[in-house]
C-alpha positions as a Markdown table, in Angstrom:
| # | Residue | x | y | z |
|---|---|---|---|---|
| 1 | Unk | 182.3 | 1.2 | 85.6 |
| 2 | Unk | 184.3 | 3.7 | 83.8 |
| 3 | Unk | 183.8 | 7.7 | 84.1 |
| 4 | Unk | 186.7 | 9.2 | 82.6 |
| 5 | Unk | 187.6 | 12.0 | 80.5 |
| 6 | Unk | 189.0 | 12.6 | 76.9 |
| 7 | Unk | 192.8 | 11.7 | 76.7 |
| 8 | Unk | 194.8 | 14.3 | 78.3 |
| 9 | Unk | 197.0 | 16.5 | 76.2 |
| 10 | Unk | 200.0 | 14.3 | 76.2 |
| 11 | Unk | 198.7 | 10.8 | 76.1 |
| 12 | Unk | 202.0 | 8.9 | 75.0 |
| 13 | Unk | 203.7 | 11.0 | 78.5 |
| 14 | Unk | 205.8 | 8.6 | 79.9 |
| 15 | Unk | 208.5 | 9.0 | 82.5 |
| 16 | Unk | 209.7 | 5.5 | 83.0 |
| 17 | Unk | 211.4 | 4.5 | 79.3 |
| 18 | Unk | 213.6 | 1.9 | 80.7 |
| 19 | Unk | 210.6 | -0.1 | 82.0 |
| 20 | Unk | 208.6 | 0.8 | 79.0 |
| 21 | Unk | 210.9 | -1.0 | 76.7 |
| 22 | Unk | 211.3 | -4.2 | 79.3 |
| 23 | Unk | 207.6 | -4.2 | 79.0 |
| 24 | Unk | 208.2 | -3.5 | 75.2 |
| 25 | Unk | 211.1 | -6.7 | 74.7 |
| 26 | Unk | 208.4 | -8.7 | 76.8 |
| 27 | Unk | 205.9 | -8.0 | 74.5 |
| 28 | Unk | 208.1 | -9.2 | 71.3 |
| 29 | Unk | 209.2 | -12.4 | 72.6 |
| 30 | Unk | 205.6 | -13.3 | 74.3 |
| 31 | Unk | 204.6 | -12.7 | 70.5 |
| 32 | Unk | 207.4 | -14.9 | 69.1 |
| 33 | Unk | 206.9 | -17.7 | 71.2 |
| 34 | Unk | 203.9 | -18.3 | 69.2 |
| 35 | Unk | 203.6 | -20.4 | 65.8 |
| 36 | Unk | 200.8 | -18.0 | 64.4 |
| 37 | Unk | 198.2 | -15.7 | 65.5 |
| 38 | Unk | 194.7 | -14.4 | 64.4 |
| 39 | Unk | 194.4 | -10.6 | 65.6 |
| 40 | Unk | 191.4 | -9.2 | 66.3 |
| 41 | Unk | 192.3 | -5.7 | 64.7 |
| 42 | Unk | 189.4 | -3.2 | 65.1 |
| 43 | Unk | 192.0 | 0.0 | 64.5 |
| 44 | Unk | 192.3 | 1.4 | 66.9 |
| 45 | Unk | 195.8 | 2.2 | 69.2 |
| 46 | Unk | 195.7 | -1.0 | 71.1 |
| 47 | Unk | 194.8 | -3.4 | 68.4 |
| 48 | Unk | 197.0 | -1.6 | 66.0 |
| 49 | Unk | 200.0 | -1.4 | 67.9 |
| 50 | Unk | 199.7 | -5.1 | 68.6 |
| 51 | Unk | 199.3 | -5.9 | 65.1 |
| 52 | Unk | 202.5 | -3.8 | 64.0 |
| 53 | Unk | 204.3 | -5.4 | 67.0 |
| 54 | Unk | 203.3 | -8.9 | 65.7 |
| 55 | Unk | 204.7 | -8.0 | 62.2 |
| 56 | Unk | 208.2 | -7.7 | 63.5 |
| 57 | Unk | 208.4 | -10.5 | 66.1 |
| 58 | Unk | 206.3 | -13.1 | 63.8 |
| 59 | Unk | 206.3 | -11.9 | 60.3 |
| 60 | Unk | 204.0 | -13.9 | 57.6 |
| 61 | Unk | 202.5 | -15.9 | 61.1 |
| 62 | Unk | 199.7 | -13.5 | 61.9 |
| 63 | Unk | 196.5 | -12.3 | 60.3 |
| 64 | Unk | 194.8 | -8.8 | 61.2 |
| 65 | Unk | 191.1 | -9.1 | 61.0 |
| 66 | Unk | 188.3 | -6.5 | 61.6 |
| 67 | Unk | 184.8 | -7.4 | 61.8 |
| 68 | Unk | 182.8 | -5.2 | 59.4 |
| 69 | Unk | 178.7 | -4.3 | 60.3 |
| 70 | Unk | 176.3 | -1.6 | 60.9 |
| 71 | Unk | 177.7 | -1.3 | 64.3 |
| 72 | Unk | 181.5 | -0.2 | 63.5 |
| 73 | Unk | 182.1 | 3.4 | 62.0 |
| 74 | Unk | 183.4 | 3.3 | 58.2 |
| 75 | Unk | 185.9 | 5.7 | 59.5 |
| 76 | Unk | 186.9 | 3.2 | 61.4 |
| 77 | Unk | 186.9 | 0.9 | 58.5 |
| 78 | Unk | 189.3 | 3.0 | 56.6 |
| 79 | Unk | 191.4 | 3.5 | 59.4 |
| 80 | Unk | 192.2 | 0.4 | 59.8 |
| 81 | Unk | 192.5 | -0.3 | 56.2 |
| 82 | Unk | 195.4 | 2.7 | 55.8 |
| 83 | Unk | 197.7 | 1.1 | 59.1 |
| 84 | Unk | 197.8 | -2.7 | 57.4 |
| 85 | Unk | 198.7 | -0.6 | 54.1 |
| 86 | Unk | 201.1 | 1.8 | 55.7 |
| 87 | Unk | 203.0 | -1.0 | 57.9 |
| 88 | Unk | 202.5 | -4.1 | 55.6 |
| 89 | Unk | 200.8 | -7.1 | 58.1 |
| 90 | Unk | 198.1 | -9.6 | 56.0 |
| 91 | Unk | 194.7 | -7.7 | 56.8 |
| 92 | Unk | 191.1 | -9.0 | 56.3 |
| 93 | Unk | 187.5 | -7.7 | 57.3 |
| 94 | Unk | 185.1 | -10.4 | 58.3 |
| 95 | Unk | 181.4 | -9.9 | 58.2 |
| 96 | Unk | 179.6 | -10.2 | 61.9 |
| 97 | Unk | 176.3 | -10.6 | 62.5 |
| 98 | Unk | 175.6 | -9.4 | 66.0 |
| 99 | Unk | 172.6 | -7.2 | 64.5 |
| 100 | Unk | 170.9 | -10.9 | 63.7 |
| 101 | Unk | 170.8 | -11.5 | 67.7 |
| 102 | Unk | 167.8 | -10.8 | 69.3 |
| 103 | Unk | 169.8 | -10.9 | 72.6 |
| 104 | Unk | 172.2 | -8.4 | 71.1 |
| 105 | Unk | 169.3 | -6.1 | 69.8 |
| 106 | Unk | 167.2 | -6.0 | 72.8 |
| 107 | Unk | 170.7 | -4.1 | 74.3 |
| 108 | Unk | 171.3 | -5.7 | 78.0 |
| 109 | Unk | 174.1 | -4.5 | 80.2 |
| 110 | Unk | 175.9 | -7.2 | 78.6 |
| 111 | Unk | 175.3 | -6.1 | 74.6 |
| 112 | Unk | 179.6 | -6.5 | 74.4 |
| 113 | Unk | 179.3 | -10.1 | 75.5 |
| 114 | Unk | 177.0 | -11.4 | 72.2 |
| 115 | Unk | 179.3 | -9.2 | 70.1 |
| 116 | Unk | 181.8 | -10.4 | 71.1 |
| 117 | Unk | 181.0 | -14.1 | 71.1 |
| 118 | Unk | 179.7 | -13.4 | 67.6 |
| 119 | Unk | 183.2 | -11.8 | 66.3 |
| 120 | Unk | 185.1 | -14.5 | 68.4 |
| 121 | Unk | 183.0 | -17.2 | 66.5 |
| 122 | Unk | 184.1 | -15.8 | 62.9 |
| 123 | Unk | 187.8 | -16.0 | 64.2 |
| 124 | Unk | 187.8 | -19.6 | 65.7 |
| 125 | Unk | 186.7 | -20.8 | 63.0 |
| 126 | Unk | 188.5 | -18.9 | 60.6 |
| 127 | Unk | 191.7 | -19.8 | 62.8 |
| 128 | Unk | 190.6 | -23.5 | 62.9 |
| 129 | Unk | 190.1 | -24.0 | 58.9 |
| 130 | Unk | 193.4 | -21.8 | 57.9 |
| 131 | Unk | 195.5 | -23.5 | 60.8 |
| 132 | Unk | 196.6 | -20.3 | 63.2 |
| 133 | Unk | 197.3 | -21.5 | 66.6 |
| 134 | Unk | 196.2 | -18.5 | 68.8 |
| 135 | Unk | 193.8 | -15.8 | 68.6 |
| 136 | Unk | 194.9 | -12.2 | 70.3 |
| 137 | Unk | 192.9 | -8.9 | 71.0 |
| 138 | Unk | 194.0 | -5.7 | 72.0 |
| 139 | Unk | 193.0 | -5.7 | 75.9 |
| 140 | Unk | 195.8 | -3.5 | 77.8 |
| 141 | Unk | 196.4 | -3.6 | 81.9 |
| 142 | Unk | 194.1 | -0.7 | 82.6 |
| 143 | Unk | 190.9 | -2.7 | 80.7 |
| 144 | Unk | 191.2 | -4.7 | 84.1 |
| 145 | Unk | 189.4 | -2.6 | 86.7 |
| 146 | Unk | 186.6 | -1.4 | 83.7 |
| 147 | Unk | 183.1 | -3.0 | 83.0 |
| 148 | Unk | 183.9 | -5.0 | 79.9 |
| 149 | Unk | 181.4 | -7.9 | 79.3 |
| 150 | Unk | 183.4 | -9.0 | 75.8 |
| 151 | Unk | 186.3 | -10.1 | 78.6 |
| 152 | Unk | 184.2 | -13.1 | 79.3 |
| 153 | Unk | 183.2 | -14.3 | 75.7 |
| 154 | Unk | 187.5 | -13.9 | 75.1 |
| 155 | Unk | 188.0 | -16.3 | 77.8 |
| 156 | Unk | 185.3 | -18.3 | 76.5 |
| 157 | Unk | 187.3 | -18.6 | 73.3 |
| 158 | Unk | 190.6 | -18.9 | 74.6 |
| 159 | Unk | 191.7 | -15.8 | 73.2 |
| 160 | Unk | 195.1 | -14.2 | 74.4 |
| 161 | Unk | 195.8 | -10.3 | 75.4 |
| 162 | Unk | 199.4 | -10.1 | 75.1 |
| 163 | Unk | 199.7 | -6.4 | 75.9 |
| 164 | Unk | 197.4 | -6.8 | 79.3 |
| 165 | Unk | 199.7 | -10.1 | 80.1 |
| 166 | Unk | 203.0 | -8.0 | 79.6 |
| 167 | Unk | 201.0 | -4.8 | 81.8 |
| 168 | Unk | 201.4 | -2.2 | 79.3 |
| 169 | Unk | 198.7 | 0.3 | 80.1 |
| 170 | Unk | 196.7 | 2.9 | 77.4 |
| 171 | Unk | 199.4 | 5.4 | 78.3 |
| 172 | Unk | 202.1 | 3.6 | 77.7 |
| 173 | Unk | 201.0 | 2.1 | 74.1 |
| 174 | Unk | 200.0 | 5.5 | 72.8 |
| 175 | Unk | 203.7 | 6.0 | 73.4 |
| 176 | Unk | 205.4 | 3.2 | 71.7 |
| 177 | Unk | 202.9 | 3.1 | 69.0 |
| 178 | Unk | 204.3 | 7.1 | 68.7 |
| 179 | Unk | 207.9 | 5.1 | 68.5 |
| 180 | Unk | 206.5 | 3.5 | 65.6 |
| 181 | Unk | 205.1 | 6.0 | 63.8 |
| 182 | Unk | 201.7 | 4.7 | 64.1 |
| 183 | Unk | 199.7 | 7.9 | 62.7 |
| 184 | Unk | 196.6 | 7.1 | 65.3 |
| 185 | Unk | 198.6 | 7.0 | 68.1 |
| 186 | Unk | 197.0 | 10.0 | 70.3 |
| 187 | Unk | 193.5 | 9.2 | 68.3 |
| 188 | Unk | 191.0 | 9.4 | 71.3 |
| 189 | Unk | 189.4 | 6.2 | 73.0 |
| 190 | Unk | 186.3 | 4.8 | 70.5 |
| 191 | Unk | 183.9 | 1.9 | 70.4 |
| 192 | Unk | 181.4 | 0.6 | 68.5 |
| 193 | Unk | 178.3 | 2.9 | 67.6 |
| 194 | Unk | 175.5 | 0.6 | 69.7 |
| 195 | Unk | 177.6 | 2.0 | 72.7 |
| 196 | Unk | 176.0 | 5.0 | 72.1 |
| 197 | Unk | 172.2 | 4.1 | 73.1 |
| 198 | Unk | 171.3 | 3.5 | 76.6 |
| 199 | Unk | 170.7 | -0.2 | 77.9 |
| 200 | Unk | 167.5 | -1.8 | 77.2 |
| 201 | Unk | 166.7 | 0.3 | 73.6 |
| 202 | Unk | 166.4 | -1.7 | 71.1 |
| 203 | Unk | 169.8 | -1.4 | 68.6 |
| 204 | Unk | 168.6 | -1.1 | 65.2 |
| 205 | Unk | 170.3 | -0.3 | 61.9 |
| 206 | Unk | 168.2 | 3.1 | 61.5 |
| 207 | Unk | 169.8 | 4.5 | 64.6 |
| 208 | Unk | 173.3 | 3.2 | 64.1 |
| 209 | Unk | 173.0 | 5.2 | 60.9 |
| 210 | Unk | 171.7 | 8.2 | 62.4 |
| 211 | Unk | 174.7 | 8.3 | 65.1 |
| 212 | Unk | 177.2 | 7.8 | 62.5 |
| 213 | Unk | 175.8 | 10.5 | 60.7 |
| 214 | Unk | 175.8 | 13.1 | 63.6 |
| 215 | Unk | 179.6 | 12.0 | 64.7 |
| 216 | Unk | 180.6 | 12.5 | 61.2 |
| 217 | Unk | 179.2 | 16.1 | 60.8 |
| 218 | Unk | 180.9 | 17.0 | 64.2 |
| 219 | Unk | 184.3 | 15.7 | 63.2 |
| 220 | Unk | 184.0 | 17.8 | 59.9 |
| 221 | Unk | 183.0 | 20.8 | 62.0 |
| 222 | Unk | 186.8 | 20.5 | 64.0 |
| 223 | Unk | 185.2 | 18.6 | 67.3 |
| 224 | Unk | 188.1 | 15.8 | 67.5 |
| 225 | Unk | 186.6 | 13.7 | 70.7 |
| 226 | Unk | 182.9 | 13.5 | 70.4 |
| 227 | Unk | 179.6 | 11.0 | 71.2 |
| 228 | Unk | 176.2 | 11.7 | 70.3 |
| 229 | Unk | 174.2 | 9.7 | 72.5 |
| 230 | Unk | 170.9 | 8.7 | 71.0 |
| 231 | Unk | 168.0 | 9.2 | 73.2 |
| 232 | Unk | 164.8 | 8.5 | 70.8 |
| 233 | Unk | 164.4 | 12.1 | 69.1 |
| 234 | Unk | 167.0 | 13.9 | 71.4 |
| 235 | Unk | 171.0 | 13.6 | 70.9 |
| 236 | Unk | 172.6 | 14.0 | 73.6 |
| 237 | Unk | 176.2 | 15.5 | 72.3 |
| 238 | Unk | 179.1 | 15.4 | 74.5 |
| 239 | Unk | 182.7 | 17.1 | 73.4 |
| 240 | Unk | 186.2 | 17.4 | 74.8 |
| 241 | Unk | 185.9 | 19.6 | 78.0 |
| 242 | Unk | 188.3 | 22.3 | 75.9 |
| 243 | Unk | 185.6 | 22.0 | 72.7 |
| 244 | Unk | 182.4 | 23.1 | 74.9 |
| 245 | Unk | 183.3 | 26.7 | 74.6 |
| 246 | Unk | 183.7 | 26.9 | 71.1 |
| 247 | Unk | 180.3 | 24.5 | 70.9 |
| 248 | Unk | 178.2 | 27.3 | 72.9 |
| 249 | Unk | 179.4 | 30.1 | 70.1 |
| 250 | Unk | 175.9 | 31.1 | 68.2 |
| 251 | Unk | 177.2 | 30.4 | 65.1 |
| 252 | Unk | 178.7 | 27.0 | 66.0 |
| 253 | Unk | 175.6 | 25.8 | 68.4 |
| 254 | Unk | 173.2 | 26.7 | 65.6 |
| 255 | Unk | 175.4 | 24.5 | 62.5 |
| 256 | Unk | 175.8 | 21.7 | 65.1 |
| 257 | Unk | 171.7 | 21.7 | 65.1 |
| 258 | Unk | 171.4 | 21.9 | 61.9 |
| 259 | Unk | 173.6 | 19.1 | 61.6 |
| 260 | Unk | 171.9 | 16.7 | 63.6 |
| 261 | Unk | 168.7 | 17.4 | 62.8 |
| 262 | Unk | 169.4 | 16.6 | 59.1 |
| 263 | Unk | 170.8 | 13.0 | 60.4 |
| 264 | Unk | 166.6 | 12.6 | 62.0 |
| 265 | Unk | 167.0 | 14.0 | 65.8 |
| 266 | Unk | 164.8 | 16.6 | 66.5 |
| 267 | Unk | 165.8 | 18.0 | 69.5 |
| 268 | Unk | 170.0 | 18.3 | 69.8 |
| 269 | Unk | 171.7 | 19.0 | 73.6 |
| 270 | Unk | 174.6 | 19.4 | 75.0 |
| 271 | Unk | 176.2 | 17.6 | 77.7 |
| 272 | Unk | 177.7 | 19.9 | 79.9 |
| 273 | Unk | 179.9 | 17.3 | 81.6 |
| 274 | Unk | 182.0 | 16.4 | 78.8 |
| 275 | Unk | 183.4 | 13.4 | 77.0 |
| 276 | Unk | 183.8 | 11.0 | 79.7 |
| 277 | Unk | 183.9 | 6.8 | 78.1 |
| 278 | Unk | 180.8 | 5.0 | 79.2 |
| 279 | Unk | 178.6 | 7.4 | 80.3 |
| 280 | Unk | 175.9 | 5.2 | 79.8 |
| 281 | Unk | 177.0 | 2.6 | 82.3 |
| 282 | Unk | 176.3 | 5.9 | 85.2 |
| 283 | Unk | 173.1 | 4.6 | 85.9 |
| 284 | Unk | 174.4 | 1.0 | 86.3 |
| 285 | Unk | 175.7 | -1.0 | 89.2 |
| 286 | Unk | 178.8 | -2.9 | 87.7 |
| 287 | Unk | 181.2 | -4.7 | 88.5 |
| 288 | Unk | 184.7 | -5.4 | 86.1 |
| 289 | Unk | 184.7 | -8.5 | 84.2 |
């Protein structure tokens, strides 16, 4: 189970650079040893960085592909869009169908594991009718200790993580993708919007779009790391511990209500803990995967 905090104020701090780039050289010829590669590319650091890294050690043998559906921000979506522009690698979205599930709906401790599969599906195939040998996501070293049920549908699939195989952690690919130039590379820790509604509620298009909504309206008000957790009529907003003040400020609190109660909540709170990834999984007993 995870319960940490928003990235600190110098995420791509790192005091080692001489193992850094071992890891880094590790990385590029684990990459060129293979004949081609399907990336699963959602846009994020890890995924992006892998992707850009891929382009240079394996250039026209790799395909970038991001699953598009209710579930994934269209933030995201043009995120993602502007990196394969920006660095030149072959990008593609792929629609997913995760929302069709019944098992992925009715929102288990184990939701990631059906999306996954689904996504994986898509790529195998996809893989298998355009003749790429390998299929890659964007796991680093410190997704090991965390509760991450979409580990098991990748080994399922046979799918590689070439940065977690060459131990580069979050830290240290925040700093290399700031090497690169990659414009995200301090953009804080996401996942897709069903992450944001507790186990056992039903996942449904209406309040993927209400979430989405809400995020969006707090990103144009200035709050950079933000979840609104969707509790029926009640969002449950948690911020960056140094964004709470500035939350709390009369004029502020009273435009973030407004706000959300134009995306359908009625009743808005704020989390007085702070950002922390996975808050969800506190009332879960879990064990890594």
């Amino acid at each position: 189970m995870t319960t940490g905090t928003a990235p600190a104020a110098e995420p791509g701090a790192v005091s080692d650079r001489t193992a850094l780039e071992a890891k880094r050289a590790s990385l590029i010829e684990r990459l060129s040893s293979l004949d081609s590669l399907v990336i699963a590319y959602s846009g994020g650091v890890d995924s992006a960085y892998l992707a850009c890294a891929a382009s240079q050690a394996m250039p026209g043998r790799l395909l970038a592909v991001t699953a598009d559906s209710a579930s994934y921000p269209r933030r995201h979506r043009e995120i993602a869009e502007q990196i394969a522009s920006q660095f030149q690698f072959p990008h593609e979205f792929v629609q997913t169908a995760e929302l069709e599930r019944p098992e992925y709906r009715a929102n288990p401790a184990n939701r990631c594991y059906y999306c996954k599969t689904e996504l994986y599906g898509h790529l195998a195939r996809l893989a298998s009718d355009r003749g790429f040998a390998a299929i890659a996501d964007g796991s680093n070293a410190d997704d090991r200790g965390d509760y991450r049920p979409g580990r098991q549908a990748a080994r399922e699939f046979g799918v590689i993580s070439p940065l977690d195989e060459v131990g580069l952690t979050k830290t240290e690919i925040r700093a290399l993708a700031r090497d690169l130039g990659l414009p995200t590379w301090d953009e804080p820790a996401s996942a897709c919007l069903s992450s944001r509604i507790p186990y056992k509620s039903e996942v449904t298009e209406t309040k993927l779009a209400m979430i989405e909504q809400a995020e969006e309206a707090l990103r144009r008000r200035g709050f950079r790391v933000c979840r609104v957790r969707h509790h029926d009529t009640l969002a449950r907003v948690e911020l960056g511990r140094d964004e709470l003040a500035r939350a709390i400020e009369p004029e502020m609190s009273a435009a973030i209500v407004a706000d959300l109660k134009a995306a359908g909540y009625q009743f808005v709170c704020l989390d007085l803990q702070g950002y922390r990834t996975g808050s969800l999984n506190e009332i879960l007993t879990l064990r890594p995967i």
